[in-house]
C-alpha positions, -999 to 999 in steps of 0.1 A, spaced: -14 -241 -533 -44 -242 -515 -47 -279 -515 -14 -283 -496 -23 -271 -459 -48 -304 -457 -59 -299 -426 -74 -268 -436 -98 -288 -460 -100 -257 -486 -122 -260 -518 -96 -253 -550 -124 -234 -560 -112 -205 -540 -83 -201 -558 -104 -198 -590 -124 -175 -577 -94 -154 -569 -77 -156 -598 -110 -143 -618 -113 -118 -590 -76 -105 -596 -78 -101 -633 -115 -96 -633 -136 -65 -626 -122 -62 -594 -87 -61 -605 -67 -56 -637 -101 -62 -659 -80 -82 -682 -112 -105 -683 -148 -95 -688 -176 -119 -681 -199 -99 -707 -178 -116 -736 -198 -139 -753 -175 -168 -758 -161 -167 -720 -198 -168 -709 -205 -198 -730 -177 -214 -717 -191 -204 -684 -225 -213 -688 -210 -250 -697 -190 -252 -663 -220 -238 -645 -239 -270 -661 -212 -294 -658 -206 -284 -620 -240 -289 -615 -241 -322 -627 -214 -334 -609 -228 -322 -579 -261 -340 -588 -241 -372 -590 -225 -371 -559 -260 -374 -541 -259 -407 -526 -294 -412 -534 -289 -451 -540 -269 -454 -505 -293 -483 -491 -281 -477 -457 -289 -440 -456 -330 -455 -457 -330 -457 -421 -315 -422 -416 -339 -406 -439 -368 -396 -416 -347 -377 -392 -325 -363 -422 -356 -351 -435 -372 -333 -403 -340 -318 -394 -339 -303 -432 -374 -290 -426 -365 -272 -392 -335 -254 -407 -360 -244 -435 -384 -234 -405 -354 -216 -388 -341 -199 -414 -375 -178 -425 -373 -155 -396 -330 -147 -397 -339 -139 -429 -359 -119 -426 -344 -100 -401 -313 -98 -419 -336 -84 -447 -350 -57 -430 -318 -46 -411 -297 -36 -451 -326 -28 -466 -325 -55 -494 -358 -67 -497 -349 -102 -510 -359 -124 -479 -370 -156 -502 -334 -154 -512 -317 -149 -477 -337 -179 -465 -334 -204 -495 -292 -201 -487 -293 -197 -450 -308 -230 -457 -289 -246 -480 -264 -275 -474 -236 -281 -504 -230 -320 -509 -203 -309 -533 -182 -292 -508 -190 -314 -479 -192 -351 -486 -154 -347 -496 -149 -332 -459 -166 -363 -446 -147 -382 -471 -109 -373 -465 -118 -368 -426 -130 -406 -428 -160 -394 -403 -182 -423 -397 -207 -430 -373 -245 -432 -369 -249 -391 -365 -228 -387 -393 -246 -414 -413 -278 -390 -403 -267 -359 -416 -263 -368 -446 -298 -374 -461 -301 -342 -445 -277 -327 -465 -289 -342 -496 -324 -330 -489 -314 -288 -485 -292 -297 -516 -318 -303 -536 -346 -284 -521 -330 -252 -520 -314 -253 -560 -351 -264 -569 -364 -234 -548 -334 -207 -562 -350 -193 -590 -382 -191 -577 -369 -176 -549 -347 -150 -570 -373 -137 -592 -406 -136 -572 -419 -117 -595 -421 -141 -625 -421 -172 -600 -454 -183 -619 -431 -188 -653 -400 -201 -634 -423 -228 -615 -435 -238 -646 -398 -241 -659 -392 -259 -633 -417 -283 -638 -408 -289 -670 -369 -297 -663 -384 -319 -633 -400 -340 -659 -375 -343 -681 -352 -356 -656 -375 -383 -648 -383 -396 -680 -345 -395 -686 -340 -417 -652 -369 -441 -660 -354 -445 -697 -317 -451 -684 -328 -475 -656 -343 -494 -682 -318 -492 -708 -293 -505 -677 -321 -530 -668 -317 -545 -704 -279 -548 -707 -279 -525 -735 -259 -494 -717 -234 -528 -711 -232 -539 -749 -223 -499 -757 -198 -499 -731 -177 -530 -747 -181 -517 -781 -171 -479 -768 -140 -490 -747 -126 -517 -778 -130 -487 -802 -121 -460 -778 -148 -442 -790 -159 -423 -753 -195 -430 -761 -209 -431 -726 -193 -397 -723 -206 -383 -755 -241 -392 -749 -242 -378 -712 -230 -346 -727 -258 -345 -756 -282 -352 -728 -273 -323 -704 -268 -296 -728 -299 -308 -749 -318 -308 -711 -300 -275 -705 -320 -259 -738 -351 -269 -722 -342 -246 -693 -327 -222 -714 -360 -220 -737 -383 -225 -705 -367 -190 -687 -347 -212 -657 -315 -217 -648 -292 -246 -664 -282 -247 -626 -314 -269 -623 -309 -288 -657 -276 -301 -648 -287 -312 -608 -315 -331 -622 -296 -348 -648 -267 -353 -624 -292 -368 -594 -313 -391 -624 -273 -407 -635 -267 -409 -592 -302 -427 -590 -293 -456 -619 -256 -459 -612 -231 -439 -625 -205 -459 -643 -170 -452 -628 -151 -447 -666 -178 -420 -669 -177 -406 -636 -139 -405 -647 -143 -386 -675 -165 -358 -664 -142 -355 -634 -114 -346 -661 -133 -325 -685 -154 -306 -654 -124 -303 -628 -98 -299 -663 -113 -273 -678 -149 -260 -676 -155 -258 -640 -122 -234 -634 -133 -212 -664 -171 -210 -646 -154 -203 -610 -128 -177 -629 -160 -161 -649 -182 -158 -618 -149 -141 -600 -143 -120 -629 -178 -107 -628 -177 -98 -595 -166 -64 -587 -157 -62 -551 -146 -28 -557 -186 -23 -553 -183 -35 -512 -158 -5 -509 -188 19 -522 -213 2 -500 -194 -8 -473 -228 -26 -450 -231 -57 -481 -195 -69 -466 -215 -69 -431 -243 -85 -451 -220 -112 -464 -208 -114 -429 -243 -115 -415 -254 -140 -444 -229 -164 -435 -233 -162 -396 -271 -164 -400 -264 -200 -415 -243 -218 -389 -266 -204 -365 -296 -213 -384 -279 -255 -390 -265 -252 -352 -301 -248 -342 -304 -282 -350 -283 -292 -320 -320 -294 -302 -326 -324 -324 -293 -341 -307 -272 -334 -338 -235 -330 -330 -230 -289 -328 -201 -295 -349 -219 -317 -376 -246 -291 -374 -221 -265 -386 -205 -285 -410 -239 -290 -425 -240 -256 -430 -212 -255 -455 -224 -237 -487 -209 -228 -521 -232 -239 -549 -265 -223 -538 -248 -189 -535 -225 -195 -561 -259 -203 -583 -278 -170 -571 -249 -149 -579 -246 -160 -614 -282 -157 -617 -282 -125 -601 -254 -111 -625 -267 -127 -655 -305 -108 -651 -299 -74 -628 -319 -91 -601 -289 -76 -577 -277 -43 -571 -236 -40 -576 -219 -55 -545 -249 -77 -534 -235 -106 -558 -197 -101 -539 -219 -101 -504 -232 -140 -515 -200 -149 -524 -186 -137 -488 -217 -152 -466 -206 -186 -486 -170 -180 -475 -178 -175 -438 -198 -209 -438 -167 -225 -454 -144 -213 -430 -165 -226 -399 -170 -258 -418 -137 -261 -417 -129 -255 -381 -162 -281 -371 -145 -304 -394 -111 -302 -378 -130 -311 -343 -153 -340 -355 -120 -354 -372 -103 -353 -333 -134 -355 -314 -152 -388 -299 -136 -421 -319 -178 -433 -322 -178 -409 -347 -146 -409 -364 -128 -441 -383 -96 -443 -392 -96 -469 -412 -128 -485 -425 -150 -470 -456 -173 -445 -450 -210 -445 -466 -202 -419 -486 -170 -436 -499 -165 -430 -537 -159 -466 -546 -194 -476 -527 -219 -453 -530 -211 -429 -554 -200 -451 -584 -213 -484 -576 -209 -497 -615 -174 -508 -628 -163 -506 -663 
C-alpha cells in the first residue's frame, strides 16, 4: 500500500516496521523480539539486508573514477560537520553518546537512495558526483558503528573489525580469481542444467560462516554481511544470483528483520520520556543540515538532502543497541524517528530534482547506477 503513491518514493520497509510496531511491544505484544527463534530469523535478515546493501555499491562503476575525489572530500566535510551538531545535540538530552549522533548524522544509505536515483532516472554530472559520495559515508559510517556504539570496548570491537575486514578481502581476491579462471562459469552451467542453485548456496555458506567470525569476534553481523556484499559488488555479481537473494531477502528474511526490529521497539517509552521524540526530531534535522552544508562545495541543495537519506545505519545502531543495553528505553524508537525525518525530506528533494533543471534529470537514457549496468554487470 505504501508502494502505490509513487511519487512519494516510500521504502516498503516502513510498512514492516509498522506492522512489528502494531503487534510488537508497542502494541498488542503478540510478538516478542526476545524469542529465540524470531531473533534468529532476525539476525539472518539483518545479515542478508546487509549484504544486499553491500552489493548495491557500485564500486565497479568505471565512470564514477572521475567523480571519486570530490565524492570523497565532500564525505569528509559532512564527517567534519557533523562532530560539532552532535555534539550539541548530545549535550542538549543529556545522552552522552556523541560518537553515535555523529557516525548517523553522517551517514548516507545506498540502499534507500540509489533506487530514488533509479526510478527518478536522475542523471547528470552532479548526480554522477554524489554518488561515490554516498558510497563512501555508507561504508565508513557501518565500519565506524560499533566502534562508535560501545566506546568502551572499542579496543575489542576494532580488533573485530579488523578481522571481518580481512576476511572479506581474502574472500574478494579468491572469487576474482576463481571468476578470472572460468571456474565460477563451469559451476554455473552445471548448477542451472541440474537446477541445483549452487551459486546461491555457496554465497549463503560464505555470509553466515563470515557472520560467525563476527559473531565469535564480539561485532556486529551488520559488518559481516556489508563486507561480503561490497567483495561480490567488487567481482561482479551474477544477475541469477542477484535474483535469488532479492527473493529470499525481500521474500522473507528482510520483512521478519524489519518486523523484529519494530516489534522490539517500544514507542510506548517516547510517551514516558517525551524529549527522545524531539531527539529523533533533532537527529533527523541535524542530518539534512549537516549533508545541505555541502551546498558550499556547489552540490545541488536538493541532492545534498537526498544524500542525507538514512535507514540502515540507524536501523543497525538500534538493533545493536537493543541486542546489548547500550540504550536506555525510548532512545532506540528516537533512531528509528531521526531516520524517518531524513526519509521524508529525501523524499521531497527527490520530488524537486525529478522536476527541476533537465541537465540533471533524463527521461529516457540509463542512469549509472542502472541495475542492468552497474550493479549486475554478469549474465547468466
Amino acid at each position: 500500500m505504501l508502494a502505490l503513491p509513487k511519487r512519494w518514493h516510500l521504502p516498503v520497509v516502513l510498512g514492516e516496521l509498522i506492522a512489528g510496531i502494531v503487534f510488537g511491544s508497542t502494541g498488542f505484544e503478540r510478538l516478542h523480539s526476545s524469542d529465540p527463534t524470531f531473533t534468529l530469523l532476525a539476525d539472518i535478515g539483518f545479515a542478508l539486508v546487509m549484504f544486499v546493501a553491500g552489493s548495491h555499491v557500485p564500486v565497479r562503476e568505471a565512470s564514477l573514477r572521475s567523480s571519486l575525489r570530490i565524492g570523497a572530500f565532500r564525505a569528509v566535510g559532512v564527517g567534519v560537520v557533523s562532530v560539532p551538531l552532535a555534539l550539541l545535540v548530545s549535550h542538549a538530552f543529556g545522552t552522552g553518546h556523541t560518537a553515535l549522533y555523529a557516525v548517523l548524522m553522517a551517514s548516507s544509505s545506498a540502499a534507500l537512495i540509489l533506487p530514488i536515483v533509479d526510478s527518478l532516472r536522475l542523471a547528470g554530472p552532479d548526480v554522477l558526483a554524489a554518488l561515490p559520495q554516498i558510497a563512501i559515508a555508507d561504508a565508513a559510517c557501518i565500519v565506524a558503528l560499533p566502534l562508535a556504539i560501545d566506546p568502551s570496548h572499542a579496543a575489542r570491537a576494532g580488533a573485530g573489525a579488523l578481522a571481518v575486514i580481512g576476511c572479506a578481502l581474502v574472500l574478494f581476491v579468491v572469487l576474482r580469481h576463481v571468476e578470472a579462471n572460468g571456474w565460477r562459469k563451469r559451476v554455473h552451467e552445471v548448477s542451472e542444467e541440474h537446477e541445483f542453485a549452487l551459486e546461491l548456496r555457496v554465497s549463503l555458506t560464505i555470509l553466515f560462516a563470515l557472520a560467525a567470525v563476527a559473531t565469535k569476534t564480539h561485532v556486529s553481523i551488520m559488518l559481516a554481511g556489508f563486507t561480503f556484499g561490497i567483495a561480490v559488488a567488487a567481482v561482479g555479481e551474477p544477475r541469477r544470483l542477484a535474483k535469488q537473494l532479492f527473493a529470499i531477502t525481500e521474500g522473507m528474511f528482510g520483512p521478519l528483520f524489519f518486523v523484529w526490529l519494530g516489534a522490539s521497539l517500544n514507542l510506548r517509552d517516547l510517551g514516558h520520556h517525551p524529549s527522545y521524540i524531539g531527539l529523533g526530531v533533532a537527529l533527523g534535522a541535524a542530518a539534512v543540515v549537516t549533508h545541505a552544508a555541502m551546498a558550499v562545495t556547489r552540490q545541488p541543495l536538493p541532492l545534498a538532502a537526498l544524500c542525507a537519506a538514512q535507514l540502515g545505519v540507524p536501523v543497525a545502531a538500534a538493533t545493536l543497541g537493543t541486542q546489548r543495553h547500550l540504550l536506555k528505553p525510548g532512545q532506540p524508537a528516537a533512531l528509528i524517528l531521526g531516520a524517518l525525518v531524513t526519509i521524508a525530506a529525501a523524499t521531497l528533494a527527490g520530488g524537486r530534482l525529478a522536476g527541476s533543471d533537465p541537465a540533471t534529470t533524463t527521461k529516457t537514457a540509463a542512469t549509472p547506477t542502472s541495475t542492468t549496468q552497474s550493479r549486475h554487470p554478469k549474465t547468466g
